[in-house]
Steps between C-alpha positions, in 0.01 A plus 500: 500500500606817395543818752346744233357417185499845232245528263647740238848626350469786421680762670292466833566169524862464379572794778330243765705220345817692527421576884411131638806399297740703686316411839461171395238324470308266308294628248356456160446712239244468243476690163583466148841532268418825416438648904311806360306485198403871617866650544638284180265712261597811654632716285741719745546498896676803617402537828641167716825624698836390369393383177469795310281478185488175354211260285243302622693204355829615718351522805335157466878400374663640855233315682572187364916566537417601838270191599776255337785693696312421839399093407104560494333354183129595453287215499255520208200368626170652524318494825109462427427466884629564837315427821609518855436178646641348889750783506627475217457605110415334244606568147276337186734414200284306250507184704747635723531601848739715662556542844619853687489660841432827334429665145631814353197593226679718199306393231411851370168615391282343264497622172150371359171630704288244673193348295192551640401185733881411510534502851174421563557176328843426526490138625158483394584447114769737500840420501866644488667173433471258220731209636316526814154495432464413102424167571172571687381637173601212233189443240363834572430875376831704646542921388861556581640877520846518393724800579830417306653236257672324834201309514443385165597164689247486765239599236548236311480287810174601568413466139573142514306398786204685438252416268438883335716809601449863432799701492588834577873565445560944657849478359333456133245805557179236567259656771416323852169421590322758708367287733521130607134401612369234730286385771727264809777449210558681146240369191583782287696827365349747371691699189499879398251493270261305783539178388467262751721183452445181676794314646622304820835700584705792451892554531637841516874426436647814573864602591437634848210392770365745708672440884140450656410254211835287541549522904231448671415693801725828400251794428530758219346842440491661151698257322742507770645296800462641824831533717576627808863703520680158535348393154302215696133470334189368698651154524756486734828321342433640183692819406428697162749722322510712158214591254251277628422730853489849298614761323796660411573214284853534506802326568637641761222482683482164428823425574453651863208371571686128389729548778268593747261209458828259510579650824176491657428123402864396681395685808131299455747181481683609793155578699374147376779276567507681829189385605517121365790516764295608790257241412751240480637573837143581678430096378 
């Protein structure tokens, strides 16, 4: 079991990577080749300290230098659950679980709006994860939301199990539905021109889940994660850092607020193992 798990590399995260590395501790951090999808299409950053004025596509570069310097790989899994369960998190990877003491959430801010009835059915027809829950749908009517070509693969997943898909690839300039429709669990979508559509399921595969829709139990307000000044959200164990808990949406902010969450989850370590201690003794 892990002492932190980090959802995230982008600069948030990397900066609470960099932190539990030097005070070292066990810790895993998720995220893709790329870290920043955001930072790697910016044009020009000019205002991070000591780097002067450099791309999008250097800073991602002295990331990655800086990450391989230090020994931490990024781990490119994508989390599609987390729940806090007998003291302890755990992390949903397709069929896999991951166990941590505490999480550092950096996973940015989702870049596709919410679907009407998404959250009100997610688990109830919707779903975020086709390796997880595409087999409860084989032989049936599935409408599956893409957000980018990265999941071409899980599409056609889905497209092979179920008996009739409708597709909606964003990346290719196809609309969403407006609304997903249903009574206890989803029966239908309904389409911008009011169409109503019958089918069984929907997956939104998109490149960042909301925090409240991924970790259950941490509450968000406009869009955002809620934090107190430690970066610790509603859940207590679970820190959040960067984007994802507000505006400016900028690096160094990010960065800072990276550092801070690392700290605060050792000193929630430190509190913990304190107190499994005292219970030891006291039996």
């Amino acid at each position: 079991m892990y002492d932190v798990a980090i959802i995230g590399a982008g600069p948030a995260g990397i900066s609470a990577a960099f932190t539990l590395k030097n005070l070292s501790k066990n810790f895993v951090l998720f995220g893709s080749d790329e870290l920043s999808e955001k930072i790697l299409k910016s044009e020009r950053i000019a205002n991070y300290p000591g780097v002067g004025s450099v791309s999008g596509k250097e800073f991602v570069g002295m990331l990655k230098k800086q990450l391989n310097d230090c020994g931490i790989s990024v781990t490119c899994k994508r989390i599609n659950n987390v729940f806090f369960i007998d003291g302890k998190f755990m992390l949903l990877s397709g069929d896999e679980i991951i166990e941590a003491c505490a999480v550092i959430y950096a996973g940015g801010t989702e870049s596709i709006k919410h679907i009407n009835g998404e959250a009100e059915f997610l688990g109830k027809g919707v779903s975020y994860c086709a390796t997880c829950d595409g087999f409860l749908y084989k032989g049936k009517t599935l409408a599956i939301v893409a957000e980018s070509e990265k999941f071409e693969h899980e599409v056609e997943f889905l497209s092979s199990l179920a008996e009739k898909t409708y597709v909606c690839r964003l990346y290719k300039g196809d609309l969403p539905p407006v609304e997903i429709c249903g009574d206890v669990k989803v029966n239908s979508i309904r389409n911008g021109n009011g169409d109503v559509i019958p089918v069984d399921g929907v997956f939104v595969l998109k490149n960042c889940m909301a925090a409240s829709d991924l970790i259950k139990g941490v509450v968000s307000e406009d869009g955002h994660v809620v934090t107190d000044r430690s970066q610790e959200t509603s859940l207590k164990g679970c820190f959040a850092a960067g984007d994802c808990v507000g505006a400016p949406y900028q690096i160094a902010k990010a960065v800072g607020e990276g550092n801070v969450a690392a700290h605060s989850a050792v000193t929630f370590l430190a509190a913990k193992n304190k107190l499994n201690h005292a219970k030891t003794l006291a039996k």
